[in-house]
C-alpha positions in Angstrom: 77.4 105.8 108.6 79.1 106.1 105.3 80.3 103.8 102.9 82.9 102.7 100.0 84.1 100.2 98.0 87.5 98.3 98.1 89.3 97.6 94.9 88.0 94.0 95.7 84.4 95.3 94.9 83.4 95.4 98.6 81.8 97.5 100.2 82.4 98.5 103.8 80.6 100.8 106.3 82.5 103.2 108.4 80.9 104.0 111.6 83.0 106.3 113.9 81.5 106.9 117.4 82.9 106.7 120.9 82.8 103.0 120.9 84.9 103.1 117.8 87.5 105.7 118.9 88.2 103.5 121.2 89.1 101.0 119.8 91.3 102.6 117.4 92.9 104.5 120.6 94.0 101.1 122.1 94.6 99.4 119.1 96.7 101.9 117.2 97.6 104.2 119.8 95.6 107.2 117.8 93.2 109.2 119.1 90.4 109.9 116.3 89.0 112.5 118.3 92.4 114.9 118.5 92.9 114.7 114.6 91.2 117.9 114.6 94.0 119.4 116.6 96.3 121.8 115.7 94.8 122.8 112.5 93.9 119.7 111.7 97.6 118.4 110.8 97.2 114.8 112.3 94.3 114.5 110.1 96.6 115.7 107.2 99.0 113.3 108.3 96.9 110.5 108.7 95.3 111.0 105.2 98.6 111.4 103.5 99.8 107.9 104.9 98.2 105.3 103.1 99.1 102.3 105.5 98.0 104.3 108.7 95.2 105.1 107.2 94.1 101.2 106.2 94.9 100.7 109.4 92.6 102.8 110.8 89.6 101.9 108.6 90.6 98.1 109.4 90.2 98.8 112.9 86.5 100.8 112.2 85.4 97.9 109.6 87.4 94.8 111.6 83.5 93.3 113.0 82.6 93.4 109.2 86.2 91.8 107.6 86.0 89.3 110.3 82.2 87.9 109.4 83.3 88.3 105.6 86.4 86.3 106.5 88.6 89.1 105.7 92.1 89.7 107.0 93.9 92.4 107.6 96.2 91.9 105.3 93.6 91.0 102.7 92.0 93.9 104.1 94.8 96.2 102.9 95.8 94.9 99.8 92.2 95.8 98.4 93.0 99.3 98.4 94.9 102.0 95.5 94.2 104.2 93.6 90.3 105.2 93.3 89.5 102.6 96.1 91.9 104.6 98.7 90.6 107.9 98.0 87.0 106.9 98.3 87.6 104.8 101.7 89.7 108.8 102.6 86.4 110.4 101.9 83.9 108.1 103.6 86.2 108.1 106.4 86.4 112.2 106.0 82.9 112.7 105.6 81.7 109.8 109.3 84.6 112.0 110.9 82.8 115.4 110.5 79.4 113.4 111.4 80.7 112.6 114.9 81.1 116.3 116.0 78.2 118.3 117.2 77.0 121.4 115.9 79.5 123.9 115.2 82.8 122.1 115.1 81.0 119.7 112.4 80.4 123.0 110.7 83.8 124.5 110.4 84.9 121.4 109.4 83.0 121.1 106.5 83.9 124.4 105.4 87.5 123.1 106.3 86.7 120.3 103.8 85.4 122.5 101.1 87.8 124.5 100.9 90.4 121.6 100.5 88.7 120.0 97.8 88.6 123.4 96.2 92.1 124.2 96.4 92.8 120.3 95.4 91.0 120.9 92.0 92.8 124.2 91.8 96.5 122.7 91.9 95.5 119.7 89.6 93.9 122.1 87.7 96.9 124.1 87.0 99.3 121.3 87.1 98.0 119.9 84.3 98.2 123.3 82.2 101.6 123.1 83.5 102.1 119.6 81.9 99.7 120.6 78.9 102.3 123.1 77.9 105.3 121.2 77.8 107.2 121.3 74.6 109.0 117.6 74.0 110.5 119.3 71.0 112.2 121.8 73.0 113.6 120.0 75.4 114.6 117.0 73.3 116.6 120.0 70.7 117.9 121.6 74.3 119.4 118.1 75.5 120.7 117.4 72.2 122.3 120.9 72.3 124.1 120.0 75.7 125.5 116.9 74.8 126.9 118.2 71.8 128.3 121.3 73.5 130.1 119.1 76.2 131.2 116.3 73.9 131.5 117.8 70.2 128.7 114.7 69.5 125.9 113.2 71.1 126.3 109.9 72.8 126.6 107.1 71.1 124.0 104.5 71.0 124.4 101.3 72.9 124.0 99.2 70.1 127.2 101.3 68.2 129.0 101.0 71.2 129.7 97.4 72.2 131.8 98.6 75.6 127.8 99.7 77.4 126.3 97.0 78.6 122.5 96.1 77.7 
């Protein structure tokens, strides 16, 4: 069992077994089991939809929401942000509990190696970002408006024809 925290400050436990797949299987017409499949792109599919995957952990925590008095659209309105990508991981982390032995192996290494290669891009993305020169590309856009117009445009509050 694993567990996180809603942006609501509660916490839930995610328990997948067989039990469980099941009843995400006839509720949501998804096999938990087959996310593994084809190189694990319905489990990259699943994690990059945020709605599917509320759904899915509403359907693994429904027993708890319903004692707390919790509905699913309550449910799903406690999650963004920080809260999102720590119900993802709980629900990554009971996922790659549930297999035995060797699968459960390869997909932690498959995990790993995501989170690595996450860091990596964000990483360099924010070099990217860290290098940006305002200056230089406020003097460039000044340079093409004056190169296309012989000025730069006119503000709105000079020119009483644009609307505010």
């Amino acid at each position: 069992m694993h567990r996180f925290t809603d942006g609501a400050e509660k916490s839930w436990d995610v328990v997948i077994n067989v039990g469980q797949i099941r009843k995400v299987r006839d509720t949501l017409s998804l096999d938990i089991y087959k996310l593994i499949d084809d190189r694990a792109q319905p489990l990259s599919d699943l994690l990059s939809d945020p709605c599917r995957l509320v759904d899915v952990l509403y359907v693994l925590c429904r027993e708890q929401a319903e004692k707390a008095g919790v509905s699913d659209e309550d449910f799903g309105r406690s999650f963004s942000g920080d809260s999102l990508e720590a119900a993802g991981e709980a629900f990554l982390a009971e996922l790659v509990d549930f297999f035995p032995g060797r699968p459960r192996a390869s997909l932690k290494k498959l995990l790993e190696k995501s989170k690595a290669l996450k860091g990596l891009l964000m990483d360099r993305a924010e070099k990217e970002i860290d290098g940006v020169d305002l200056d230089q590309i406020a003097d460039s856009l000044a340079a093409k408006w004056k190169n296309s117009s012989g000025t730069a445009p006119a503000s709105s509050v000079s020119n009483p024809t644009v609307a505010l």
